[in-house]
PDB file as gemmi writes it, atoms N, CA and C in Angstrom:
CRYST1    1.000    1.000    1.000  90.00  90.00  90.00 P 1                      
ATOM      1  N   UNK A   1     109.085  99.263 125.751  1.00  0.00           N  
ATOM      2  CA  UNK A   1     108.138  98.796 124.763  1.00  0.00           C  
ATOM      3  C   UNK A   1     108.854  97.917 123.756  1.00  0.00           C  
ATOM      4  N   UNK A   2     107.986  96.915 123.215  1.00  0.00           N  
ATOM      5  CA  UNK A   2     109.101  96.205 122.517  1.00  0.00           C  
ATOM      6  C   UNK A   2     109.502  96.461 120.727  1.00  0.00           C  
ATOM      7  N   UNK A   3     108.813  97.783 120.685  1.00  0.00           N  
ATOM      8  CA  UNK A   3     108.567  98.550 119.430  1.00  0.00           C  
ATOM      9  C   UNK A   3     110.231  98.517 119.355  1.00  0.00           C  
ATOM     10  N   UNK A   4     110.977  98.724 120.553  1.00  0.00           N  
ATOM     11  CA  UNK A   4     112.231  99.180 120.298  1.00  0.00           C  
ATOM     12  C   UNK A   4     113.081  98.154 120.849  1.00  0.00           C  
ATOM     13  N   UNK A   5     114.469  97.950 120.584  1.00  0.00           N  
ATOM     14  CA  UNK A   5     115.328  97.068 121.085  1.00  0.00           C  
ATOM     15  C   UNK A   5     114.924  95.481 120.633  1.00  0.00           C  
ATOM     16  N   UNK A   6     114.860  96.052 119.006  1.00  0.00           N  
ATOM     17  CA  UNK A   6     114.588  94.755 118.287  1.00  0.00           C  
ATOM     18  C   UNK A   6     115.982  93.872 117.750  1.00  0.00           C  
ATOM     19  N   UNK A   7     116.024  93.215 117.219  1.00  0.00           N  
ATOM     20  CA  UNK A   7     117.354  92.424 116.536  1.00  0.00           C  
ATOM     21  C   UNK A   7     117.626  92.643 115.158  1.00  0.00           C  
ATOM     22  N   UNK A   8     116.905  93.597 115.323  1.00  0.00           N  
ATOM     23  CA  UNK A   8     117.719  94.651 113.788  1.00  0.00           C  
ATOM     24  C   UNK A   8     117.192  96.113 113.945  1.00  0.00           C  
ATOM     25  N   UNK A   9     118.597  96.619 113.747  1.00  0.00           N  
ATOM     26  CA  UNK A   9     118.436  98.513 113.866  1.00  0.00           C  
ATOM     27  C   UNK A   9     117.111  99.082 113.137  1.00  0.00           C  
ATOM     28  N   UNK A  10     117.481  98.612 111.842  1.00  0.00           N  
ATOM     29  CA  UNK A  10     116.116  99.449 111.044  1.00  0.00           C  
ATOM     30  C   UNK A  10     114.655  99.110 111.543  1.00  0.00           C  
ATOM     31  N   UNK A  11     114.677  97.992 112.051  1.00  0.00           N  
ATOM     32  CA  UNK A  11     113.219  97.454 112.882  1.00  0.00           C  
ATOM     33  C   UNK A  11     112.824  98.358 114.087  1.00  0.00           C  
ATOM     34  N   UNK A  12     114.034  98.741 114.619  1.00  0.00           N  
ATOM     35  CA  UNK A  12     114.033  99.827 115.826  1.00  0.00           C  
ATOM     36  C   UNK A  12     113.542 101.260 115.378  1.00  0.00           C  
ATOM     37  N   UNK A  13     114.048 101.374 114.197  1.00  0.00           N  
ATOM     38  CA  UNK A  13     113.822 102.614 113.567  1.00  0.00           C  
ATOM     39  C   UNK A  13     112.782 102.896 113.457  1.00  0.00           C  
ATOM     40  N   UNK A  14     112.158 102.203 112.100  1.00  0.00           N  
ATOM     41  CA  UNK A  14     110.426 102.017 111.952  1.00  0.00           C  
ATOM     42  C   UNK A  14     109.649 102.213 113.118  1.00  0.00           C  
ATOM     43  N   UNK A  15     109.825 101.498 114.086  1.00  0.00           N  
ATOM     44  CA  UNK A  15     108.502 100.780 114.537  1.00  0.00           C  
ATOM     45  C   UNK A  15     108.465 101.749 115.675  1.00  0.00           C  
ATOM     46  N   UNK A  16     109.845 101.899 116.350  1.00  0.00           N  
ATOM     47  CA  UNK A  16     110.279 103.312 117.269  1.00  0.00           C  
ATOM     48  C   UNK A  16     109.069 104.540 116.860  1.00  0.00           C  
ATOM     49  N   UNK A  17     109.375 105.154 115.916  1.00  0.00           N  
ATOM     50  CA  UNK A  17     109.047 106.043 115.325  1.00  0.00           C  
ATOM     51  C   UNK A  17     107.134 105.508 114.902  1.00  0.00           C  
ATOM     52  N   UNK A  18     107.063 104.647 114.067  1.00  0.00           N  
ATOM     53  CA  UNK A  18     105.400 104.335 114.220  1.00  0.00           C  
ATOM     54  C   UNK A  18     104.950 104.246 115.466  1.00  0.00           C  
ATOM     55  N   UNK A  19     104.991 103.913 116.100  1.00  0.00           N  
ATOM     56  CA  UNK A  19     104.211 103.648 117.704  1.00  0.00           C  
ATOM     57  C   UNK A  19     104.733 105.092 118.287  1.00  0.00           C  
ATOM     58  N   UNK A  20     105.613 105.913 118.237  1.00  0.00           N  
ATOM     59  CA  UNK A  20     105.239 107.153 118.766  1.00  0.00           C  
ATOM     60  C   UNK A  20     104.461 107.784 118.236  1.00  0.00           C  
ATOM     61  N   UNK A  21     104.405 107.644 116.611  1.00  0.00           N  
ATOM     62  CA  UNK A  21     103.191 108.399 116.008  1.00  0.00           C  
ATOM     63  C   UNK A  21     101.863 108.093 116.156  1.00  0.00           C  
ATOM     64  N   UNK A  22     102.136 106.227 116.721  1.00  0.00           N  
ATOM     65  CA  UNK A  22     100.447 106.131 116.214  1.00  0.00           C  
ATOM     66  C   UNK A  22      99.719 105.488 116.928  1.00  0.00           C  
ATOM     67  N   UNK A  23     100.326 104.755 117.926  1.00  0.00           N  
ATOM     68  CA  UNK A  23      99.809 104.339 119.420  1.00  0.00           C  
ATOM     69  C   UNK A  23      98.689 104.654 120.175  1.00  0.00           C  
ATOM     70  N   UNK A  24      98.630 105.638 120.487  1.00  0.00           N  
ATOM     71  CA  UNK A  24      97.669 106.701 120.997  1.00  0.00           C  
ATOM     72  C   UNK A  24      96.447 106.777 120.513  1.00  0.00           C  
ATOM     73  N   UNK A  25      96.527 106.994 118.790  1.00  0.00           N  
ATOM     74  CA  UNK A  25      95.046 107.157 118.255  1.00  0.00           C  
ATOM     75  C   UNK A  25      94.389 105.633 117.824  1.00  0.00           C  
ATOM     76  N   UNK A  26      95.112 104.646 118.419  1.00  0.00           N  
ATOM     77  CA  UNK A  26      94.492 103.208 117.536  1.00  0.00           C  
ATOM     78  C   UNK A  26      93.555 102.539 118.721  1.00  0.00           C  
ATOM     79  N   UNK A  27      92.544 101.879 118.257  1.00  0.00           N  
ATOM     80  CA  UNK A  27      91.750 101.324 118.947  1.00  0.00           C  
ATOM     81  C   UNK A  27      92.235 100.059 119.717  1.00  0.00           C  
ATOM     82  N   UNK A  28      91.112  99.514 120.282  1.00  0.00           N  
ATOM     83  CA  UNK A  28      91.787  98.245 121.242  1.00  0.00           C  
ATOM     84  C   UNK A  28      92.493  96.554 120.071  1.00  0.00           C  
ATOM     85  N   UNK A  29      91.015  97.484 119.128  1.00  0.00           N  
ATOM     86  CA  UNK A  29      91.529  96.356 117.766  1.00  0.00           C  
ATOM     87  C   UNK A  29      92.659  96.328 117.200  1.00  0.00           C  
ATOM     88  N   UNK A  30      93.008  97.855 116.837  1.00  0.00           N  
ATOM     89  CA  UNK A  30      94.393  98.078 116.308  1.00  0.00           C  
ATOM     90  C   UNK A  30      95.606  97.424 117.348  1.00  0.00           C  
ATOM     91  N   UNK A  31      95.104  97.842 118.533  1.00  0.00           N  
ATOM     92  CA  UNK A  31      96.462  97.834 119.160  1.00  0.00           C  
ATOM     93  C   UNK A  31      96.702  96.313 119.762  1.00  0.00           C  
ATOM     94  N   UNK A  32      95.696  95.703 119.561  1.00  0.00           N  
ATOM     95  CA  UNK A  32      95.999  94.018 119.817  1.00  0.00           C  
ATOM     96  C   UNK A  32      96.904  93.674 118.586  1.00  0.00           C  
ATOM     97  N   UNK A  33      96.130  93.877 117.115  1.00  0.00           N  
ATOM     98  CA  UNK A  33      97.099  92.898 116.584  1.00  0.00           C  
ATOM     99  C   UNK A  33      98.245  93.913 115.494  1.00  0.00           C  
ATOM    100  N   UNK A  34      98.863  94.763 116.526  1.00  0.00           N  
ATOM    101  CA  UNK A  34     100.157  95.808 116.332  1.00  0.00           C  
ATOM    102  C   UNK A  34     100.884  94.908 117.041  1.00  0.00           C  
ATOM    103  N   UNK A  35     100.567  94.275 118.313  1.00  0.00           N  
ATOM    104  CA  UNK A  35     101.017  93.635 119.570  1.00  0.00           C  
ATOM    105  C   UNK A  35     101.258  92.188 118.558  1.00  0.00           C  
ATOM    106  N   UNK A  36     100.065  91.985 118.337  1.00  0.00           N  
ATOM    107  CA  UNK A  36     100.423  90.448 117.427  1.00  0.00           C  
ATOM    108  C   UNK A  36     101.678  90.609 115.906  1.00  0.00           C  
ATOM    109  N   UNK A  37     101.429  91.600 115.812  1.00  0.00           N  
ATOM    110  CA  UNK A  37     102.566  91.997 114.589  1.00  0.00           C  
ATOM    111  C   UNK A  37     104.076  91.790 115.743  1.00  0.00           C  
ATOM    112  N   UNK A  38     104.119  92.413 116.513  1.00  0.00           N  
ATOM    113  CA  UNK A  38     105.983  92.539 117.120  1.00  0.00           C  
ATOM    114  C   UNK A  38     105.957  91.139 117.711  1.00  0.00           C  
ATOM    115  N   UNK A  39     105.173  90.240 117.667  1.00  0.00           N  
ATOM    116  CA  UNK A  39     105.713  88.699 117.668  1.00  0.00           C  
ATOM    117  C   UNK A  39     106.440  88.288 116.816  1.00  0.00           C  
ATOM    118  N   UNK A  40     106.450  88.675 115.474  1.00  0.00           N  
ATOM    119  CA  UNK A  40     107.021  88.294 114.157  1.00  0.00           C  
ATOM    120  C   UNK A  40     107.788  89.126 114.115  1.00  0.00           C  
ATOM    121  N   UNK A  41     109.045  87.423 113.511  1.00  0.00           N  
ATOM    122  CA  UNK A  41     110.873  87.511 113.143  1.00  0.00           C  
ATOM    123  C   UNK A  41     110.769  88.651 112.706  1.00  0.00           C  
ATOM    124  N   UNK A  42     111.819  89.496 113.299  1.00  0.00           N  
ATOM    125  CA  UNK A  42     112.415  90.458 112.682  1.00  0.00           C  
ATOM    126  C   UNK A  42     112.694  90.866 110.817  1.00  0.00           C  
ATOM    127  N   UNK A  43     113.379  89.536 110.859  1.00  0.00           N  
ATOM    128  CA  UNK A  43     113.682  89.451 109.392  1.00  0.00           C  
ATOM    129  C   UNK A  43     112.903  89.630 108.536  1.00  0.00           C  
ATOM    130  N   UNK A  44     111.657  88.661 108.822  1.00  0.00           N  
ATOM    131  CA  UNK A  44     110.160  88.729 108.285  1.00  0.00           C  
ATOM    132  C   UNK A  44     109.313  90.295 108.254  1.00  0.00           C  
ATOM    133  N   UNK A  45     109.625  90.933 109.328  1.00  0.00           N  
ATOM    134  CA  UNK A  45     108.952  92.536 109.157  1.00  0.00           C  
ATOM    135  C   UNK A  45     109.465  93.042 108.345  1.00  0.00           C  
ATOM    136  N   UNK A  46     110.803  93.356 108.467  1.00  0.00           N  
ATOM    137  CA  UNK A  46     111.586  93.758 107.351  1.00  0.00           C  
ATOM    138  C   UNK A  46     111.163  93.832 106.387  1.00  0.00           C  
ATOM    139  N   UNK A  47     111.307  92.589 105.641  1.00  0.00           N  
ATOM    140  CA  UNK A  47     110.568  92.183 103.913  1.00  0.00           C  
ATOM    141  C   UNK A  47     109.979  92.484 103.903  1.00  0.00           C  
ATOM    142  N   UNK A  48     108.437  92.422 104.804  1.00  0.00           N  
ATOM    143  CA  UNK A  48     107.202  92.648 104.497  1.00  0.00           C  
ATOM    144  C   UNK A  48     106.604  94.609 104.605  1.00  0.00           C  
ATOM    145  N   UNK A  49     107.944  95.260 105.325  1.00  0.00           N  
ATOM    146  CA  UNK A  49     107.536  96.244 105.072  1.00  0.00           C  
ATOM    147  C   UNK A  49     108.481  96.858 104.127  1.00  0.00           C  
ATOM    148  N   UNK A  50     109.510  96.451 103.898  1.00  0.00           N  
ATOM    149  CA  UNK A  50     110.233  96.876 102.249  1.00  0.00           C  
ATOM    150  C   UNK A  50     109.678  96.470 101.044  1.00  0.00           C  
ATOM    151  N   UNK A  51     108.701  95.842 101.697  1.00  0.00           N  
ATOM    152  CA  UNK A  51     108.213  95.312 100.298  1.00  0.00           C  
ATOM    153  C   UNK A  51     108.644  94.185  99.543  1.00  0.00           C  
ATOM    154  N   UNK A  52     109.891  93.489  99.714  1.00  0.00           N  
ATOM    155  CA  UNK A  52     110.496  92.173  99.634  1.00  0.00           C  
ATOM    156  C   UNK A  52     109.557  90.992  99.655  1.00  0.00           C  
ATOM    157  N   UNK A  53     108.688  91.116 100.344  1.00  0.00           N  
ATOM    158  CA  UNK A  53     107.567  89.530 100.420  1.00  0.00           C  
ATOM    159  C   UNK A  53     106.522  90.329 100.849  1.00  0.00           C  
ATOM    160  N   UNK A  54     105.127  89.847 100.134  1.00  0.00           N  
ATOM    161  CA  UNK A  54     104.095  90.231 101.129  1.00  0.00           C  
ATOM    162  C   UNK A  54     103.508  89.400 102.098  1.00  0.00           C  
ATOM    163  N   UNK A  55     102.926  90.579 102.827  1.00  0.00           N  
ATOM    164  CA  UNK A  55     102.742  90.201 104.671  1.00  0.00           C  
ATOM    165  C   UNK A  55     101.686  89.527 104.794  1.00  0.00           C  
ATOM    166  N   UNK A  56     101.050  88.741 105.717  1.00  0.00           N  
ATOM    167  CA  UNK A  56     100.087  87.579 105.599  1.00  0.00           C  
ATOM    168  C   UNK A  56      98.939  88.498 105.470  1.00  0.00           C  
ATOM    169  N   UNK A  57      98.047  88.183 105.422  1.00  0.00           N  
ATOM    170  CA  UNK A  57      96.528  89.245 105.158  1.00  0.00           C  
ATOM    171  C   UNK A  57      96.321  89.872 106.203  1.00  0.00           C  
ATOM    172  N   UNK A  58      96.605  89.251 107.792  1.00  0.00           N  
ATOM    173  CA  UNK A  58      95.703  89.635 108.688  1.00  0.00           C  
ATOM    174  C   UNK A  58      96.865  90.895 108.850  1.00  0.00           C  
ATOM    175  N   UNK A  59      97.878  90.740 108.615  1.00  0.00           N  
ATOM    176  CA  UNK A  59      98.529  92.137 108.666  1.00  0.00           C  
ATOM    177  C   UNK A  59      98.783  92.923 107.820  1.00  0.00           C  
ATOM    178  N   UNK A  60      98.394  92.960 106.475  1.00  0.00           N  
ATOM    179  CA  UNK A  60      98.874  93.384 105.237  1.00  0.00           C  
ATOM    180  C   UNK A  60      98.053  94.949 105.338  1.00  0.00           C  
ATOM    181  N   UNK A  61      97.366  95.686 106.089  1.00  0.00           N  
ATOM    182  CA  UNK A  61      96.536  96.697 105.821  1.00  0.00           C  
ATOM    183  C   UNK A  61      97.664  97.716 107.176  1.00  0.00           C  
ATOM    184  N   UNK A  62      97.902  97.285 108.025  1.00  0.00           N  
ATOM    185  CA  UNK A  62      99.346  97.624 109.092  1.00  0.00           C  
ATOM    186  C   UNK A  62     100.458  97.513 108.588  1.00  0.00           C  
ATOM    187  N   UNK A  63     100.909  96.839 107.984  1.00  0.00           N  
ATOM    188  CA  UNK A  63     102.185  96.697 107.473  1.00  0.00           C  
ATOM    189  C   UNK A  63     102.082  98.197 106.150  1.00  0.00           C  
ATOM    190  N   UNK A  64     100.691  97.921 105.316  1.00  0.00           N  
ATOM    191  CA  UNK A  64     101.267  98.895 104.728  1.00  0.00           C  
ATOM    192  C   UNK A  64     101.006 100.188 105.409  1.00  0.00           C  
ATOM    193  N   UNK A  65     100.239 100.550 105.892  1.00  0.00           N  
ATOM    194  CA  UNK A  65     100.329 101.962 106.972  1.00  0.00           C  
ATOM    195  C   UNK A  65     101.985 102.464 107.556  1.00  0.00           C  
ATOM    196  N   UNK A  66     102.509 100.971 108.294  1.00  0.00           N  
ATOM    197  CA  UNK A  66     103.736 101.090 108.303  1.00  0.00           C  
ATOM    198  C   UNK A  66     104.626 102.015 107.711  1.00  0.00           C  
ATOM    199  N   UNK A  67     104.436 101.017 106.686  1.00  0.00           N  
ATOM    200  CA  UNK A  67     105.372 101.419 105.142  1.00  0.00           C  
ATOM    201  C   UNK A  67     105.414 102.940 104.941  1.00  0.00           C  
ATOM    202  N   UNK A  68     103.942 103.224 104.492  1.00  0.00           N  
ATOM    203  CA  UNK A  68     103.346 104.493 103.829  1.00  0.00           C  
ATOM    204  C   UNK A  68     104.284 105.418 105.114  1.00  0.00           C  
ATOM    205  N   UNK A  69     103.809 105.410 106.328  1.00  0.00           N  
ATOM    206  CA  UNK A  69     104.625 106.097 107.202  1.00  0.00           C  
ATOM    207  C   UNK A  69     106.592 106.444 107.218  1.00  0.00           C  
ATOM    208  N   UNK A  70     106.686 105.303 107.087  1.00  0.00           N  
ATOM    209  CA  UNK A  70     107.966 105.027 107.261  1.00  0.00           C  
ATOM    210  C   UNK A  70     108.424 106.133 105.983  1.00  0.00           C  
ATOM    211  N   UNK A  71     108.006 105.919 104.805  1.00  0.00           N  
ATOM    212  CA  UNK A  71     108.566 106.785 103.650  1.00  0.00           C  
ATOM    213  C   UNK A  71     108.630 108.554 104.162  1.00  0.00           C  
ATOM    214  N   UNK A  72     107.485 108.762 105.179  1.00  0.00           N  
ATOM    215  CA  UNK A  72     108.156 110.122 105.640  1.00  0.00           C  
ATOM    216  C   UNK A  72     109.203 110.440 106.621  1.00  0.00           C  
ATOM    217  N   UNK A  73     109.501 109.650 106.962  1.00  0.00           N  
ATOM    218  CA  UNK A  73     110.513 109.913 108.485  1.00  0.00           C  
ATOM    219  C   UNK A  73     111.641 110.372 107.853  1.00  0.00           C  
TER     220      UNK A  73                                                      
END                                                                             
C-alpha cells in the first residue's frame, strides 16, 4: 500500500498507522480522495499535517482527522 514506504519516515509512520485504523470504515468517497491525498509531496503532507502550512480545502477536513489521530499514537 502506498500508505507506507514513503520518502520520509514520519510519513510512514502517520499514514501506516491511519489507514490501519481507518481504511475499512471510509466510504468510496473517503477512500478516493485519501488515494488523491498520497499523490502529494511528501514534504507537503508533512506541513500540512504538523500544522506548518495549511492543506488545500479539498483536503483540509482529512488532513485534520489525520492530525487529530496522529496525536494519539
Amino acid at each position: 500500500m502506498r500508505s507506507m514506504r514513503r520518502g520520509i519516515k514520519e510519513m510512514d509512520l502517520v499514514l501506516s498507522a491511519y489507514s490501519r485504523d481507518r481504511l475499512t470504515g471510509m466510504s468510496d468517497a473517503e477512500l478516493a480522495l485519501y488515494d488523491q491525498l498520497l499523490e502529494e509531496n511528501d514534504q507537503d503532507l508533512l506541513r500540512w499535517i504538523t500544522g506548518m502550512d495549511a492543506a488545500p480545502s479539498q483536503f483540509a477536513a482529512l488532513i485534520a482527522d489525520i492530525s487529530a489521530r496522529g496525536r494519539t499514537w
